[in-house]
C-alpha positions as CSV (number, residue, x, y, z in Angstrom):
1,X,-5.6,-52.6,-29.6
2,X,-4.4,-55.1,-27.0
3,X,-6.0,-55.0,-23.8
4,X,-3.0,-54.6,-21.6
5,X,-2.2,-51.4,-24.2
6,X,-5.6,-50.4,-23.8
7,X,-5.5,-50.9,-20.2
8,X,-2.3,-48.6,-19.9
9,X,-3.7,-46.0,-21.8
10,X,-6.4,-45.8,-19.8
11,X,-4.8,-45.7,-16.7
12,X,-2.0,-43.1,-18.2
13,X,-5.3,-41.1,-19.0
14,X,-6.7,-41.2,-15.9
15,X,-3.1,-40.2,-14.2
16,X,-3.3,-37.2,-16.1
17,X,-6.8,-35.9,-15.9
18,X,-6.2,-36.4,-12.2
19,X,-3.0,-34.3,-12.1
20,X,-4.7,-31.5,-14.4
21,X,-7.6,-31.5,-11.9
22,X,-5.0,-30.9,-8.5
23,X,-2.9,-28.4,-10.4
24,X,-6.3,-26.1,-11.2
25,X,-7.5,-26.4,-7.9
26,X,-4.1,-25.8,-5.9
27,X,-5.1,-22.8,-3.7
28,X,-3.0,-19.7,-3.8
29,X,-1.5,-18.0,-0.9
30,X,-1.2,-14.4,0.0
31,X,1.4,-14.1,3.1
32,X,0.3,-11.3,5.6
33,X,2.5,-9.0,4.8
34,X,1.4,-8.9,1.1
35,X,-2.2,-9.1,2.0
36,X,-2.1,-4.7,1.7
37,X,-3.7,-2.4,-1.1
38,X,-2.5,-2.5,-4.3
39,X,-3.7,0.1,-6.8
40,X,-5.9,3.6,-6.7
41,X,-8.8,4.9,-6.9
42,X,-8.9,7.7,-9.1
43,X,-12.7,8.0,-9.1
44,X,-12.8,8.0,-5.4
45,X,-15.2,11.2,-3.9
46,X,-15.3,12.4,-0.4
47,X,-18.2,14.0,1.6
48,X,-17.8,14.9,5.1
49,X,-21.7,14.4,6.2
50,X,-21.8,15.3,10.3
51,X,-19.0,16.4,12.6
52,X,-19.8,16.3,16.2
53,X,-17.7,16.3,19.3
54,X,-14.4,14.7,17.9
55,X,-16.7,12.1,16.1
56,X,-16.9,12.2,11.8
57,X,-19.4,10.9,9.3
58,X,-17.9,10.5,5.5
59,X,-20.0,9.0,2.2
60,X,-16.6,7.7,0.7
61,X,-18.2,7.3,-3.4
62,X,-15.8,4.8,-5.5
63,X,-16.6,5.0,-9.1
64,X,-15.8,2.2,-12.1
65,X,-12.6,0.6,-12.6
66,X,-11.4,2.2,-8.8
67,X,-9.6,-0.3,-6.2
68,X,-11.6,0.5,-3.3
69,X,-8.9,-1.1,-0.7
70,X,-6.6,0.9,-1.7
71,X,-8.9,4.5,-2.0
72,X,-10.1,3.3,1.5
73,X,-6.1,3.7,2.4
74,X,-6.1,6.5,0.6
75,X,-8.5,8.4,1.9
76,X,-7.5,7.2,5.9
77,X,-4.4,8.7,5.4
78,X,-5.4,12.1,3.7
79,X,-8.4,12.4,6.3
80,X,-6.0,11.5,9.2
81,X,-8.0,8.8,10.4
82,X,-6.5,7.0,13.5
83,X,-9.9,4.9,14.1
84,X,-12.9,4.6,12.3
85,X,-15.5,1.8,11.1
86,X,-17.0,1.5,8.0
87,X,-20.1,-0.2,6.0
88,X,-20.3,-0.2,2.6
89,X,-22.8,-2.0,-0.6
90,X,-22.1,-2.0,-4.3
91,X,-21.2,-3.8,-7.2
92,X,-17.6,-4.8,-8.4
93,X,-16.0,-6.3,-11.3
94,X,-13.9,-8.6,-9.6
95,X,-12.8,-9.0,-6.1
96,X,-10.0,-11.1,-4.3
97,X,-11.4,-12.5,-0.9
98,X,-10.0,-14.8,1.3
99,X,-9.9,-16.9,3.7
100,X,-7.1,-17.0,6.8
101,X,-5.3,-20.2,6.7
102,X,-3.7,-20.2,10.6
103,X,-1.8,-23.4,10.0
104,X,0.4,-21.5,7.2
105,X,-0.1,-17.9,8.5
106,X,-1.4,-16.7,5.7
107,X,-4.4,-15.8,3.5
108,X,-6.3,-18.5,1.1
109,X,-6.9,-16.4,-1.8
110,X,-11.4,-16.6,-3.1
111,X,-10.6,-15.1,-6.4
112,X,-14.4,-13.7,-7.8
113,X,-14.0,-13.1,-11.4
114,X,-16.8,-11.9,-12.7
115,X,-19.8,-9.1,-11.7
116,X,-20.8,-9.5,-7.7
117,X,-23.3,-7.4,-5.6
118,X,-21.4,-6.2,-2.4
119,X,-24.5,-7.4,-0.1
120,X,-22.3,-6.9,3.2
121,X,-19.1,-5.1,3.7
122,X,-17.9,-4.1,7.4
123,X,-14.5,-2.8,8.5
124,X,-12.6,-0.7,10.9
125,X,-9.1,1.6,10.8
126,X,-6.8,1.8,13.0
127,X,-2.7,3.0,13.2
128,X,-0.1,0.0,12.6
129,X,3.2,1.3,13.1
130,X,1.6,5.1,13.2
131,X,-0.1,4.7,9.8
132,X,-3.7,3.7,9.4
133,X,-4.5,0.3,8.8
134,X,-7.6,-0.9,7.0
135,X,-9.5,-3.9,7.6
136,X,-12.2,-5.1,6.1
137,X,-14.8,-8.8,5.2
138,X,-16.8,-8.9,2.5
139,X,-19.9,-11.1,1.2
140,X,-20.6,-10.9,-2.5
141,X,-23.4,-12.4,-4.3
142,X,-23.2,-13.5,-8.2
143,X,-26.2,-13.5,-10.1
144,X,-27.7,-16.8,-9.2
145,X,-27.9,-15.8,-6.2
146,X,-24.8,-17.5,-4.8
147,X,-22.5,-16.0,-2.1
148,X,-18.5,-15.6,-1.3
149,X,-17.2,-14.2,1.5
150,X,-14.2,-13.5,3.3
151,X,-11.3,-11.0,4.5
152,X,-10.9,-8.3,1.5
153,X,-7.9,-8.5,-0.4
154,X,-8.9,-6.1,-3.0
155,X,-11.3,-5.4,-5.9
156,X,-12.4,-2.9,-8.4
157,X,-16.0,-1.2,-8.2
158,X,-18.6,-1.5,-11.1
159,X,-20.9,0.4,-11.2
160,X,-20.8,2.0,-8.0
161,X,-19.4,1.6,-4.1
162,X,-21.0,3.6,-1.6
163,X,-19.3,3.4,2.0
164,X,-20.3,4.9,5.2
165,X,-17.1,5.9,7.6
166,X,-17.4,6.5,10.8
167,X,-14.3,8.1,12.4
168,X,-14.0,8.0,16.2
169,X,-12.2,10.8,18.3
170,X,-10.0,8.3,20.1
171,X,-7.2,6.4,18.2
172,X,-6.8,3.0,18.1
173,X,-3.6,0.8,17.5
174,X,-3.1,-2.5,15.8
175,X,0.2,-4.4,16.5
176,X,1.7,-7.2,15.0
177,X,1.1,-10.7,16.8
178,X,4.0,-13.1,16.4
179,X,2.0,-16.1,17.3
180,X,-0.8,-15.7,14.8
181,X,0.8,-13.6,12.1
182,X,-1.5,-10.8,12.0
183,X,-1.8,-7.2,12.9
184,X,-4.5,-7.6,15.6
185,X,-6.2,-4.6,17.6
186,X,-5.1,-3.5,21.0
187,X,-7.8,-1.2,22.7
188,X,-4.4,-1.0,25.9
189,X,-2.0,0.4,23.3
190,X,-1.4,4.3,23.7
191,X,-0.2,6.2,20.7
């Protein structure tokens, strides 16, 4: 083979190892407004633990194959939760994290395929347009010991997901915030 042939092919080659590499690690995007549930949560189980002067304690119980975002929703809205926090450890099968991009106003999706410990998960409810909003970060850890973390996007629960809601007696309110894009908390909002 001529080395100018050679030469070409090798730079071709190159050109398209490099092109293969950016298309695989082009991030995906998930705008705010998609960034909701999406499933259920058949499995789901609710115990009301402790009820005391407006204040309620729930063990929410998710079960395998459930999408805990969206039994989370679920169960705010069956409970009539107006503001709450939450804690919550487990195992899922999957999850989509992610990351908030603020230049493009929206989310940088941190797919996890594969089995993850839930080894932190915090969150708080509160109404959006008179319907309860859930909000929720996540750290997962894969079994090497390595993390991901980020906003929740979703995920389904294997084996288990235990999570510990606290609802408070005085509602909350989360309003939309041209500026940044997201539905942020206002404690001054009145129902």
């Amino acid at each position: 083979m001529k080395p100018s042939l050679r030469s070409a092919l090798l730079q071709f080659t190159l050109i398209a190892f490099s092109l293969c590499a950016t298309a695989q690690s082009t991030p995906e995007y998930v705008k705010t407004a998609d960034a909701g549930p999406h499933g259920s949560a058949p499995g789901m189980k609710v115990k009301l633990l402790n009820e005391n002067g407006g204040q309620r304690d729930f063990a929410v119980i998710f079960h395998p194959g459930d999408e805990f975002f969206a039994g989370l929703t679920q169960f705010a809205e069956e409970y009539h939760v107006q503001s709450a926090h939450l804690t919550a450890v487990g195992g899922l099968h999957d999850a989509r994290l992610s990351w908030y991009d603020e230049s493009k106003k929206a989310y940088r999706v941190i797919p996890v395929d594969q089995q993850s410990e839930v080894d932190s998960l915090v969150g708080d409810i509160a109404l959006l347009n008179g319907k309860p909003s859930v909000h929720m970060h996540c750290v997962v850890s894969m079994e090497d010991g390595t993390t991901r973390g980020g906003h929740v996007l979703g995920g389904h629960v294997s084996p288990l997901l235990e999570v510990w809601v606290t609802v408070d007696s005085t509602p909350l309110l989360k309003k939309h915030d041209e500026k940044t894009g997201l539905n942020l908390m206002d404690p001054d909002a009145k129902p």
